[in-house]
N, C-alpha and C positions, 0 to 999 in steps of 0.2 A: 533533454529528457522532460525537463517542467512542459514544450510545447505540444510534446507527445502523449504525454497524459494527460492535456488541457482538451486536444483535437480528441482523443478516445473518450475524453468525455462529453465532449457536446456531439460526436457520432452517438454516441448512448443517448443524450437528451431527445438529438433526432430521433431516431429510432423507436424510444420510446411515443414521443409526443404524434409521431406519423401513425402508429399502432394504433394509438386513441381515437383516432379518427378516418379510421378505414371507411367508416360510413358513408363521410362527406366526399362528394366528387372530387376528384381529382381533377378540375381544370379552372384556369387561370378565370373563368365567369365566377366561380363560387364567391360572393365575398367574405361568406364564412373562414374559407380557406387561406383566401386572401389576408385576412387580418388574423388567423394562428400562424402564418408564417412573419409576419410583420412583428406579435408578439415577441414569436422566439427568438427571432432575429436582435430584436433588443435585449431580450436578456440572455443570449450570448454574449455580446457586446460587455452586457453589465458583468458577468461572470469574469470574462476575461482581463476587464478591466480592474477591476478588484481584487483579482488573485497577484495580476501582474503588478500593480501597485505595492500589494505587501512584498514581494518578494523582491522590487528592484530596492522599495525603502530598509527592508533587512539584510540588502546585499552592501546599499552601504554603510549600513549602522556598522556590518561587521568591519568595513574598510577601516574607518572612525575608530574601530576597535571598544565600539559601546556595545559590549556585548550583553548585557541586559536586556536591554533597546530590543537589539536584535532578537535576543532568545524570545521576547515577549512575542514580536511580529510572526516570528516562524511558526510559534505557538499557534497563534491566530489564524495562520494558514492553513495550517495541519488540521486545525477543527474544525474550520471555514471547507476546506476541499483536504479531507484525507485520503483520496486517490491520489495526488500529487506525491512521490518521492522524492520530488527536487527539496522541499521542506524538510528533510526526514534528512538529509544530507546534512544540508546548512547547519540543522541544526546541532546535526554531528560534529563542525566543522569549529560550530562555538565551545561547543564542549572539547574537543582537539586543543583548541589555544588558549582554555586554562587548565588544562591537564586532567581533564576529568577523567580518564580511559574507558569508565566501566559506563560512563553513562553516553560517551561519543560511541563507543562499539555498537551500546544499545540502539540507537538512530541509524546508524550505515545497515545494521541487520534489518531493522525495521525497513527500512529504505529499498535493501535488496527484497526483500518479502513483497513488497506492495510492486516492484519493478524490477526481475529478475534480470535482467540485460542493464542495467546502470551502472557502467563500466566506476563511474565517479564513485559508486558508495564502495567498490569494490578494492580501489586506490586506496582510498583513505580509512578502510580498513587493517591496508595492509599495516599504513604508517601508524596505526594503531595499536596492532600488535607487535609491531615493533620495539614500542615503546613502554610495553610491557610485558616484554620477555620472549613473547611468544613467535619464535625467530620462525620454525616451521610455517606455523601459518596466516604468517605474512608474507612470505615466500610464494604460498599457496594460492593470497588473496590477488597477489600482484599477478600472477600468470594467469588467473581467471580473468581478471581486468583485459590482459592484453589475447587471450583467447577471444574475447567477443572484441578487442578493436585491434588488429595489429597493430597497426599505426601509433597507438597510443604514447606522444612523448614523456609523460608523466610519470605513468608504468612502469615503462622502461629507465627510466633515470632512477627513480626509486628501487626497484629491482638491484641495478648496480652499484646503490648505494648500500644496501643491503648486504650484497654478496661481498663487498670490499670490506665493510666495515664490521661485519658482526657475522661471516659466516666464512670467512676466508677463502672464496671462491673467488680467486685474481681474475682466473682465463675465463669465466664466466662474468664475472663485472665486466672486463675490459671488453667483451661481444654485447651486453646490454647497452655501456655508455656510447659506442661506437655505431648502436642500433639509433639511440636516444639521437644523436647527431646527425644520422643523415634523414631519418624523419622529420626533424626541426626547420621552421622556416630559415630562421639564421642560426648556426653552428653556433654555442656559446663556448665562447672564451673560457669561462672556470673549466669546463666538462674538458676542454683540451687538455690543459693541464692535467687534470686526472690521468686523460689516455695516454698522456705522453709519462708519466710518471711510472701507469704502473705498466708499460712500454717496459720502460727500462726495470723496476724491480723483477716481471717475470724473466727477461730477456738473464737479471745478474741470479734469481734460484737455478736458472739453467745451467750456466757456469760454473755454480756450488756444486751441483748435482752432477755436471759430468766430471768431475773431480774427483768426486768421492770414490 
């Protein structure tokens, strides 16, 4: 998402900066011409290079767990290029891992605002209102996520974490984590366990149930 709002913005710089100079010929004699594509050319370069700098060095602050560091840099980003969502995420992200709820919501919402298809602020929304209470619509946030990617293994694993743990929907866990697994490069080993567990707990309410 960070390169897709990096490329819509330098299509905008084009665009605009072509506009300005409708004037001037259009052909490779101009050197007028010549040297505004030379300009922009560089400060695309500089653009890119300066956004992408904040954002790998706050990606690993947050690794590091110096989330200060980080909240500073993303800060930086955000008012350096507030077209960017991927910031708006992160940011959320640091807020997430010291339990901030109201102020990480605030950033994934921001986030989806400025980039309505960002399956990511959409995930870690969910786990958000997870975390505070709000069982429905984190439910709601997760099936948005995986409406715009099906594929999404994150989603989906979340999703069935969800549904097992805080909303008692077995047969509907046990089809997410089973989704979660065959999307995945490598099948994880925990995630089996889970299927195979609650395998068997839906497999022994059947038994209760034709009993009764």
């Amino acid at each position: 998402m960070f390169m897709q709002h990096f490329l819509i913005f330098i299509f905008m710089f084009f665009t605009i900066g072509l506009v300005g100079c409708q004037a001037t010929p259009s052909t490779d004699s101009s050197s007028s011409y010549k040297d505004f594509l030379s300009a922009s050319a560089k400060k695309q370069k500089s653009v890119e290079e300066r956004a992408q700098e904040l954002f790998v060095s706050g990606n690993e602050a947050i690794k590091k767990k110096h989330f200060q560091e980080a909240e500073q840099l993303f800060l930086t980003l955000n008012q350096e290029y507030p077209e960017y969502s991927g910031s708006l995420v992160n940011l959320g992200i640091i807020y997430s891992e010291q339990k901030q709820w109201q102020k990480a919501e605030d950033m994934f919402l921001r986030a989806a605002g400025i980039n309505s298809e960002n399956v990511l602020a959409y995930n870690q929304l969910g786990y958000v209102y997870r975390n505070m209470g709000r069982l429905e619509e984190a439910e709601k946030s997760y099936k948005k996520a995986i409406r715009m990617w099906p594929d999404y293994p994150a989603a989906w694993l979340n999703l069935g974490i969800l549904y097992e743990l805080y909303l008692n929907k077995l047969d509907e866990s046990l089809k997410a984590y089973e989704k979660f697994q065959s999307i995945s490069d490598t099948p994880d080993e925990t995630v089996a366990l889970w299927i195979d567990d609650l395998k068997a707990r839906l497999e022994k309410n059947k038994l209760v149930n034709s009993n009764e």
